[in-house]
C-alpha positions as CSV (number, residue, x, y, z in Angstrom):
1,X,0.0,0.0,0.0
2,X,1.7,3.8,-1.1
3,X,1.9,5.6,2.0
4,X,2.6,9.0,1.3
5,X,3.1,12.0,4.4
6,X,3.4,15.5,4.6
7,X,3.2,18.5,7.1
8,X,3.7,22.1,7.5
9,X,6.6,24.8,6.6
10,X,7.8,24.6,10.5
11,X,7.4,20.6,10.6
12,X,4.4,21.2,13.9
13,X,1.7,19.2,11.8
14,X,2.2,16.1,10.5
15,X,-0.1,13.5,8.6
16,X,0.2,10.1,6.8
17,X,-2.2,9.3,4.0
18,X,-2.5,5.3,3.0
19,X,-3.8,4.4,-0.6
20,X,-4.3,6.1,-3.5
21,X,-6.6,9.0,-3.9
22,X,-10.4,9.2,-4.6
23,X,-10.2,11.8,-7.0
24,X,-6.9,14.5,-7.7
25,X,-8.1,17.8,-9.1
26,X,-7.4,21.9,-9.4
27,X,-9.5,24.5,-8.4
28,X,-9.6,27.9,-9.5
29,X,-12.7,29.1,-7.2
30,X,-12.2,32.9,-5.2
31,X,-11.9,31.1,-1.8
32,X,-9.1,28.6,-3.0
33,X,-7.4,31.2,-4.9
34,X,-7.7,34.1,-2.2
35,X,-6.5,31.3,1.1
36,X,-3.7,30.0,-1.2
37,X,-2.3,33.4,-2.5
38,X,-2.1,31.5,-6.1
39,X,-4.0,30.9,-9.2
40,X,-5.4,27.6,-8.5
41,X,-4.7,24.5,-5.7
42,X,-4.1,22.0,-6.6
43,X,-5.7,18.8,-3.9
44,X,-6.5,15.4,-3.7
45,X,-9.0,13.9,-1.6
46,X,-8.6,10.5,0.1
47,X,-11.1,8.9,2.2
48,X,-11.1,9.8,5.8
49,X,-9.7,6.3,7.2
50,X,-7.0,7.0,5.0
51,X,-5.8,10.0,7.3
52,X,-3.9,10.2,10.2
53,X,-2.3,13.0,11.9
54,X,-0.3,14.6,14.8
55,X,0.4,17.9,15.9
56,X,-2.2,21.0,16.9
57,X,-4.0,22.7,14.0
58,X,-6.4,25.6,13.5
59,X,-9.3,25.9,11.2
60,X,-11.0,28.3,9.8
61,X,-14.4,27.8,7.3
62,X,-13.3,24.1,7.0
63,X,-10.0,24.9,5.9
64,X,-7.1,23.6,8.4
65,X,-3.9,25.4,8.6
66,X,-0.4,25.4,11.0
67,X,-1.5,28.1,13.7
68,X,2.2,28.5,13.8
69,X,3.8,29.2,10.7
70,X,0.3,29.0,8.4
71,X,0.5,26.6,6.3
72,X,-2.4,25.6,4.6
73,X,-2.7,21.7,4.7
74,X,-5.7,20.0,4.5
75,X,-10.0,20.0,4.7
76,X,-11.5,17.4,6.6
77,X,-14.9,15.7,6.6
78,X,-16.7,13.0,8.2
79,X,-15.8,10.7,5.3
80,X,-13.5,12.5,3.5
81,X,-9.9,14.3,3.9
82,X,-9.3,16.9,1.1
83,X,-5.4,17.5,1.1
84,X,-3.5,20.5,-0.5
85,X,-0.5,18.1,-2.4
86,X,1.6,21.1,-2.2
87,X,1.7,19.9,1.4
88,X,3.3,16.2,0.4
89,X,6.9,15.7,1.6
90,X,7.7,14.8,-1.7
91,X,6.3,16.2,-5.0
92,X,3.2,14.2,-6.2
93,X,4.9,13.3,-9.5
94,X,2.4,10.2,-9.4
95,X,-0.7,12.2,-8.7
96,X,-2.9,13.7,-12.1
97,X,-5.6,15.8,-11.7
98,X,-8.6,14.1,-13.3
99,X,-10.7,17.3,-12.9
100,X,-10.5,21.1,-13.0
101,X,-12.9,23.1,-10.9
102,X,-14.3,26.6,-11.1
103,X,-12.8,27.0,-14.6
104,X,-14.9,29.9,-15.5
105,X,-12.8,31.3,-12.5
106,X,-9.3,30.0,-14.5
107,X,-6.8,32.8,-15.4
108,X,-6.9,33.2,-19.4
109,X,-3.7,32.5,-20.1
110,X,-3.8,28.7,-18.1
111,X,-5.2,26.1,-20.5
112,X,-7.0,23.1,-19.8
113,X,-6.2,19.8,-18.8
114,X,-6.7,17.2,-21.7
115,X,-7.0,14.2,-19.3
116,X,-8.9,16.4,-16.7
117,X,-13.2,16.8,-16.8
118,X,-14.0,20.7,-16.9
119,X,-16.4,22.1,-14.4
120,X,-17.6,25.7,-14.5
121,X,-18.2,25.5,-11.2
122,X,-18.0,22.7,-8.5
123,X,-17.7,19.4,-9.6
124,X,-21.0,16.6,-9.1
């Protein structure tokens, strides 16, 4: 089973994800864009056994971040844990997003994903 693991800028949060991901995806929606800084996120979501973690974090409209140093890390649900892969210890060279989200929200001058479903706004 791939275990992959990431954490925060400062190291304080850590997590372990088992398995492969439910769905890998981008998403160029205001609140994504405005909480990350950037154009887009890029995420995966893996179900929520699948997640483990250690260290103290904050949160903030769903999203969970490093109260220390701020890092944005991860969204967590009842069954589901929505990661920011930017977040990974090591680059998600594996992971492809299989769908773009809030594209009518996408900068001009990104194009599309050929392997990625396109969804003007969130994804159902």
């Amino acid at each position: 089973m791939k275990i992959r693991t990431g954490s925060c800028l400062c190291g304080a949060v850590a997590y372990r994800l088992e398995g492969e991901p439910l769905r890998v995806g981008l998403c160029h929606c205001a609140d994504c864009r405005k909480s990350s800084g950037s154009a887009f996120v890029f995420f995966a979501v893996w179900p929520r056994p699948a997640f483990s973690m250690s260290g103290e974090i904050a949160t903030f409209s769903g999203r969970s971040f490093c109260p220390t140093c701020g890092s944005r890390l991860f969204c967590l649900r009842e069954d589901e844990a929505e990661i920011r892969l930017g977040s990974l210890d090591s680059p998600p060279t594996d992971l492809l997003p299989d769908h773009e989200v809030w594209i009518r929200r996408r900068e001009p001058w990104l194009h599309p994903l050929p392997s990625a479903g396109q969804y003007a706004e969130d994804a159902d």
